[in-house]
C-alpha positions in Angstrom: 0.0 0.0 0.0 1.7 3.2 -1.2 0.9 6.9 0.9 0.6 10.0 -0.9 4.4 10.7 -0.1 5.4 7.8 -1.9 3.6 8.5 -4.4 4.5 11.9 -4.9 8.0 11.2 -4.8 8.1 8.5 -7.4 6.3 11.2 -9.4 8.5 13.8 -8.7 5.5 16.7 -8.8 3.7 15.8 -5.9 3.4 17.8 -2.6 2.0 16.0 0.4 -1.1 17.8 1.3 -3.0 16.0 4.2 -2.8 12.4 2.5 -3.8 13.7 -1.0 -1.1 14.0 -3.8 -1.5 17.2 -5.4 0.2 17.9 -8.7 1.5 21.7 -8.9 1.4 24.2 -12.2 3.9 26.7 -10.1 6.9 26.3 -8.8 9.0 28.2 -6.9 11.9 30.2 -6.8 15.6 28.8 -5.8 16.2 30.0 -2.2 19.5 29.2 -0.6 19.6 26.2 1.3 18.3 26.6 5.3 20.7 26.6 7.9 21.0 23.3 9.3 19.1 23.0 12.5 17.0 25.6 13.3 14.8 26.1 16.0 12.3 28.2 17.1 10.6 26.2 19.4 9.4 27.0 22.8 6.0 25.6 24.6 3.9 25.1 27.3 6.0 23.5 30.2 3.4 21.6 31.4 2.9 19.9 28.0 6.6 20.3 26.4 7.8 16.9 26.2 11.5 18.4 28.6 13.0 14.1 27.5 13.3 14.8 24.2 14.4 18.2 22.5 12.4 18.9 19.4 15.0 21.2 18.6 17.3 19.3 17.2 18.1 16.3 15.3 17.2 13.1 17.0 20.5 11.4 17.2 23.5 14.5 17.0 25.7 11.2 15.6 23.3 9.9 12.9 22.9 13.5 11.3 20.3 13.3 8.4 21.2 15.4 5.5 17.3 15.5 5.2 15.5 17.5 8.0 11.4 17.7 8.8 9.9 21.1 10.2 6.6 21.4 12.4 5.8 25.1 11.3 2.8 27.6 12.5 1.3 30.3 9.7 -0.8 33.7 11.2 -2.8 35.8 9.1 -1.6 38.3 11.3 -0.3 39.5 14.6 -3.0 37.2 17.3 -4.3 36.6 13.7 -6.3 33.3 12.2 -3.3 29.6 12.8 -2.2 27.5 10.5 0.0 23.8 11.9 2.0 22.2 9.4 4.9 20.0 8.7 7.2 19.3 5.7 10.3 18.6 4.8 11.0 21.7 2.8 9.8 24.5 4.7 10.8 27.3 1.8 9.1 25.9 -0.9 6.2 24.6 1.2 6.1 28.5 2.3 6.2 29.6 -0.9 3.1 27.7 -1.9 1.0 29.2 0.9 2.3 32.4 0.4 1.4 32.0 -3.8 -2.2 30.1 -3.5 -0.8 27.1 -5.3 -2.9 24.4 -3.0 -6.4 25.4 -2.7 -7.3 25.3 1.2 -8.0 26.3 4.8 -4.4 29.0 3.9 -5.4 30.2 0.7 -8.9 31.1 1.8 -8.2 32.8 4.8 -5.0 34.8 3.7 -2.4 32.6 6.3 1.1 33.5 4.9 3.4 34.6 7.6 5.7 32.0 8.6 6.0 33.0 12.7 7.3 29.9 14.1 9.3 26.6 13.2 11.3 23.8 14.5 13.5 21.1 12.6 13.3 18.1 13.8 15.8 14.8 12.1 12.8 12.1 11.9 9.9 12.8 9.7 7.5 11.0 12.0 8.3 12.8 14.8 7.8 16.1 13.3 4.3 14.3 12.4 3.7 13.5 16.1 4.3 16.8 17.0 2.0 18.2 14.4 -0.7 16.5 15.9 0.4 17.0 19.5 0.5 21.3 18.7 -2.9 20.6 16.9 -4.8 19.8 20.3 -3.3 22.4 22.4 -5.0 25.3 23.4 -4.8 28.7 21.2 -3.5 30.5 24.0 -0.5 28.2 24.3 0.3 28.5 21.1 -0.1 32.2 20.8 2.1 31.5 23.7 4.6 29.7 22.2 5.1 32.0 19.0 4.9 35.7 20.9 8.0 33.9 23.3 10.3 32.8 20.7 8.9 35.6 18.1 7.5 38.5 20.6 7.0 41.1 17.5 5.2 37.7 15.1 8.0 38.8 12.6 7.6 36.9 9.2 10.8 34.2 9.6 10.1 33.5 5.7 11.9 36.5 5.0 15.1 35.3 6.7 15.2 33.1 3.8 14.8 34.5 0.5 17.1 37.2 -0.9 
């Protein structure tokens, strides 16, 4: 039984939306690479999970050259939030920011990249999808104004 990210890359032209392939007329720009990890993580203390750091890489020794990122959207400041995780945060930026996927981020104007985290396992970075997905809004809003007090847009620490 193949997933949609199988799929898509055997393809080549998919992007993993939810469990849907999704082929894409756009692409976007070349960005330099990301700096390899980055973090901008931060939590509730009662919920962050202090065993493991998100932070970074799973295993420092076994260093991926491939890296997953949990990642939060706002319309604006306190604005309208958006969870979601990939495996290339630029161009999966990019997408939102363009209206390439039709969905919940192209219909209510979500484009400001205002918090992240890398992570070294994809299913991890899954896990913690789901986990940030149940918490409370004011933890998130939390989470982001602590690590991003002025909800700057991190995207544009990226592109040229």
């Amino acid at each position: 039984m193949q997933d949609g990210n199988d799929l898509g890359r055997r393809m080549g032209k998919g992007v993993h939306f939810g469990f849907k392939v999704c082929t894409l007329s756009a692409s976007p720009p070349s960005f330099p690479a990301l700096p390899q990890p980055t973090s901008r993580a931060g939590g509730n203390p009662s919920t962050f999970d202090q065993r493991h750091d998100h932070r970074q890489p799973s295993n420092q020794n076994d260093r991926m050259d491939k890296y997953s990122y949990v990642y939060m959207l706002a319309s604006t400041r306190y604005g309208t939030l958006y969870i979601g995780v990939t495996s290339d945060l630029v161009k999966r930026v990019w997408q939102h920011r363009h209206g390439v996927v039709e969905g919940f981020t192209k219909q209510h104007k979500i484009h400001r990249l205002v918090w992240y985290e890398t992570h070294g396992d994809i299913m991890e970075a899954i896990k913690r999808e789901k986990r940030l997905k149940k918490w409370e809004r004011a933890w998130k809003v939390k989470m982001i104004s602590t690590s991003n007090p002025t909800w700057r847009d991190l995207y544009e620490d990226f592109t040229p």
